[in-house]
N, C-alpha and C positions, 0 to 999 in steps of 0.2 A: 273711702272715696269722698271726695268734698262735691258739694253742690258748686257750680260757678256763682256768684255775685248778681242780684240783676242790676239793670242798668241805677241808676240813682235818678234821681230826680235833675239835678242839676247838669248831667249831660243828653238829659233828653228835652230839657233846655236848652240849651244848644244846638242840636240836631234839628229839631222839629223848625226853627226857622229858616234854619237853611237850605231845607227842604220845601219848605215855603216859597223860599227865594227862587230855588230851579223852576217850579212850579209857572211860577210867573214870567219870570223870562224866557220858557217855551209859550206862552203864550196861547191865543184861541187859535183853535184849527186852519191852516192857510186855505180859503175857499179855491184859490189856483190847483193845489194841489186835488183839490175832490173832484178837481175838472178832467187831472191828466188822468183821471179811469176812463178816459176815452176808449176806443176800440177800433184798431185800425186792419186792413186786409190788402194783400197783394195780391196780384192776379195774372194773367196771360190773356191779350186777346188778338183780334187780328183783323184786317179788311182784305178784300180780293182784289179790288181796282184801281193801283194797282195793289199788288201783294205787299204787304205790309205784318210786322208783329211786333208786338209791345206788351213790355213789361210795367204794369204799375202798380202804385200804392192807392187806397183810399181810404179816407175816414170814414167810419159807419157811426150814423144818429143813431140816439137811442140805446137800449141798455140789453138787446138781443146780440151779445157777440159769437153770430156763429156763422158760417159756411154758406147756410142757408140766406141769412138776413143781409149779408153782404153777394149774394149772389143774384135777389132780390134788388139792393139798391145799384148796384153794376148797372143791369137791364134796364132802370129808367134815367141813370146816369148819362151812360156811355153814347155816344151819336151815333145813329142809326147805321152809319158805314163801319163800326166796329161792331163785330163777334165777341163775346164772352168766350174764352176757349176752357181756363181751368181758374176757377177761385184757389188760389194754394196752401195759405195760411190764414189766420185769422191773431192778429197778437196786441199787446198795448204799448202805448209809446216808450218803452222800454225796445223798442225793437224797430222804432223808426230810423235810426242813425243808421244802423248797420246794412239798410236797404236803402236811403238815398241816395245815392251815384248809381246801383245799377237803376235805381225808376229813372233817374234824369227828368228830362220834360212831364213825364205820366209821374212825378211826385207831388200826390196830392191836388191833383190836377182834378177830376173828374170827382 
């Protein structure tokens, strides 16, 4: 059984800058992107006068993404003639698209 060869010197010369090169052309961290760990929440609510219900989205401040924390900023969001009915999800903008057209108006509104 033979041992493999290691690499030589002169192709890890080669390598190693070009490794370099990727290095650099990805570049420093995109501050945009450390923004979209956002944290968004949809919900259900409603008013009585008249009857009324709606579905929306909203952003949640802050780095609490949960049920609670957005159930929390609903309550001092939402205008006093809407009800909180159900907080339903809690997700990241990875999941904004696929809920804008049914929020409509309540996208990101409140």
């Amino acid at each position: 059984m033979t041992r493999p060869e290691p690499p030589s010197l002169r192709s890890m010369t080669r390598t190693l800058p070009f490794l370099a090169l990727l290095a650099a052309l990805a570049g420093p961290p995109d501050p945009v992107a450390a923004q979209d760990a956002a944290c968004y929440a949809d919900y259900k609510a409603s008013r009585s006068d008249p009857l009324r219900l709606h579905y929306g989205v909203v952003e949640l401040e802050g780095d609490d993404c949960t049920r609670e924390a957005a159930e929390a900023a609903l309550a001092a969001r939402l205008p006093e003639e809407w009800n909180l009915l159900e907080v339903m999800d809690v997700f990241g903008p990875e999941g904004l698209d696929r809920r804008r057209e049914s929020a409509g108006d309540f996208y990101l509104l409140y």
